[in-house]
KELUM-975867 format. One record per residue (C-alpha): x, z, y. Coordinates in steps of 0.02 Angstrom, whole numbers, plus 50000, padded with zeros to 5 digits. Layout:
BEGIN
XZY
...
REM end
This chain:
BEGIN
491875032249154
492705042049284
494375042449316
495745054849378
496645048149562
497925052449647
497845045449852
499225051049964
498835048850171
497165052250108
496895063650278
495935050150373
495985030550392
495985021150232
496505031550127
494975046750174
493915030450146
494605028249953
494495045349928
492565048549984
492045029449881
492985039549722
492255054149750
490435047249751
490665037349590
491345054349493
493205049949491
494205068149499
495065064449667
496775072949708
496955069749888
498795070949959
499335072150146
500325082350281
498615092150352
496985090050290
495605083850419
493615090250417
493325074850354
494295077650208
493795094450178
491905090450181
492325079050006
492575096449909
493995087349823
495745091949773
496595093649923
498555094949912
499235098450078
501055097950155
501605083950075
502805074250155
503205059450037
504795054850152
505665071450097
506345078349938
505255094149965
503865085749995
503775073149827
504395090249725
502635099449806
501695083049764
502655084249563
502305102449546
500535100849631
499895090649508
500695098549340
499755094649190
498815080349279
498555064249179
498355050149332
497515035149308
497875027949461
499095032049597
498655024249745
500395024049878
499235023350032
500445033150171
501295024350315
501625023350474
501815009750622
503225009450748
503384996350873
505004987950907
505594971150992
507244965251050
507274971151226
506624989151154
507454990750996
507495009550912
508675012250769
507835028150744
506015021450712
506475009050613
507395021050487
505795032950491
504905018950437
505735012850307
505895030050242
504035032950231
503385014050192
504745009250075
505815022149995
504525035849994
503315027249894
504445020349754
505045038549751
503575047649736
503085035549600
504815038749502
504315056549514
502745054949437
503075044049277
502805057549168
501015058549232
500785040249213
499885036749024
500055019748947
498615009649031
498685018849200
499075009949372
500115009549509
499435003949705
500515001549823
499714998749985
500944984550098
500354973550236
500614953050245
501704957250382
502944961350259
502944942950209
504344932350277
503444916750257
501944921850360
502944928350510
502374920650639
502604928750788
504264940750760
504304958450824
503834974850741
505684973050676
505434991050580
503754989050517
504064969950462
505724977050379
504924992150288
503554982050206
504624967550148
505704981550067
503924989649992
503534973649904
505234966849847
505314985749787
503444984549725
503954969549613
505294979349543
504124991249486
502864981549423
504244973749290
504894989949240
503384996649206
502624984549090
503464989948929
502505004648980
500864992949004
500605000649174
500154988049314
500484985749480
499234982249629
500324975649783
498914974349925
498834969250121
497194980550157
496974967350308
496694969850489
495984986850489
495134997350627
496115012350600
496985026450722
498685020450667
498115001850717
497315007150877
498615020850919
499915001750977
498625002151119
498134981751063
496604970751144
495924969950965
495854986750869
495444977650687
494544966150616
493664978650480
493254995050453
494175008550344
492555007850249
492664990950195
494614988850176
494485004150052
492774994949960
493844977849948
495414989849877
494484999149729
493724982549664
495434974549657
496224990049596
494824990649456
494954974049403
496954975549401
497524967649230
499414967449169
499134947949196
499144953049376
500434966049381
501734962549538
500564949349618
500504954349829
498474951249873
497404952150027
495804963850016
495044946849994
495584945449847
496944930449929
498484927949841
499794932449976
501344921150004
503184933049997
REM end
C-alpha cells in the first residue's frame, strides 16, 4: 500500500535518501527544500521548492503547496549545524538554529494539521545530542540547545496529537556521513551513510504505533535517554 509523504530538506543528505527509498516502493513523495539538487530532480517526484521552514513565507508556500493533500507521514527532516564553544560563542548562530531545528518544525507541523487524517504520523528528525543526560563532552551550545528544545517540543506534540490518534516518531538518525556533518571539518566524517540512516528511519517510522508515540529512538531502534 503506498502512501502519500511529505519530506522537507529533502534536497540532499538524509532526507534525498528517504525520498529516493519512498519513491522506489510507490509512496507519492512531496519533496520540500530551499533549491532542488540533480539528485533530486532525477526522482521525478513532487518537488516543492523555496521553502524556507524558518519563515512565515516559507511554511505558508509549504501550506498552499500542498492544498488538497492528504499526508500520511510528515517527516521534519531540515536542520542545520552551527558550531559554538565558550571562547567562540555566536548569539547569532545559535538563534538561527533554534529557529530552523526547533521552532520551524513544530510550526510547519501546526500548519499542516488539517492535512493530517486520523492514523497519519508525525517524524521529527532530532539528534542524541539534544539529550542532557548523554552530554558528554559540552560544546555545540546552539545545536545541543535547538535539539533539546525539538524533543521537549516533540513530546508536546506527540500528547496533543493523540486524541487525534496521530503518532509521533522522535529519532537520532545517528552519526551520519553527510555534507552538513563533514562541512565542521571533523577527523571522522560519520559513522554511516545517508543510505542507511534513511533505511533504519522508514522501518521505525513504519512500525510507529500510538504505543510509541513521543518515545526519542536511535536508528537502531535504541531507546534514547532525555
Amino acid at each position: 500500500m503506498s502512501n502519500t509523504i511529505v519530506i522537507t530538506g529533502a534536497n540532499r543528505g538524509i532526507g534525498l535518501a528517504m525520498a529516493k527509498i519512498c519513491q522506489q516502493r510507490g509512496d507519492t513523495v512531496y519533496a520540500l527544500c530551499r533549491q532542488s539538487s540533480p539528485q533530486l530532480n532525477a526522482l521525478k517526484i513532487n518537488i516543492i521548492e523555496g521553502i524556507d521552514i524558518a519563515t512565515d513565507t516559507g511554511i505558508t508556500h509549504a501550506k498552499s503547496a500542498l492544498a488538497g493533500v492528504a499526508i500520511d507521514l510528515l517527516i521534519n527532516n531540515a536542520g542545520i549545524l552551527r558550531d559554538e564553544s565558550l571562547s567562540n560563542f555566536n548569539k547569532d548562530t545559535i538563534i538561527e538554529q533554534f529557529n530552523v531545528n526547533a521552532l520551524a518544525p513544530i510550526a510547519l507541523t501546526q500548519a499542516l494539521l488539517s492535512h493530517l487524517p486520523k492514523n497519519s504520523k508525525v517524524a521529527l528528525i532530532t539528534s542524541r545530542m539534544g539529550s542532557i543526560t548523554d552530554n558528554s563532552s559540552g560544546g555545540r551550545y546552539g545545536y545541543r540547545m535547538s535539539k533539546a528544545a525539538l524533543n521537549i517540543a516533540a513530546v508536546s506534540l506527540a500528547k496533543d496529537l493523540a486524541e487525534n490518534k496521530i503518532a509521533v516518531g522522535i529519532y537520532h538518525p545517528g552519526y551520519v556521513q553527510t555534507d552538513m556533518v563533514n562541512a565542521l571539518g571533523q577527523t571522522s566524517n560519520g559513522d554511516i551513510s545517508s543510505d542507511v540512516a534513511a533505511k533504519r528511519l522508514l522501518t521505525l517510522m513504519t512500525e510507529l504505533t500510538m504505543a510509541e508515540s513521543g518515545v526519542f529512538k536511535h536508528s537502531n531502534g535504541e531507546i534514547l535517554p532525555w
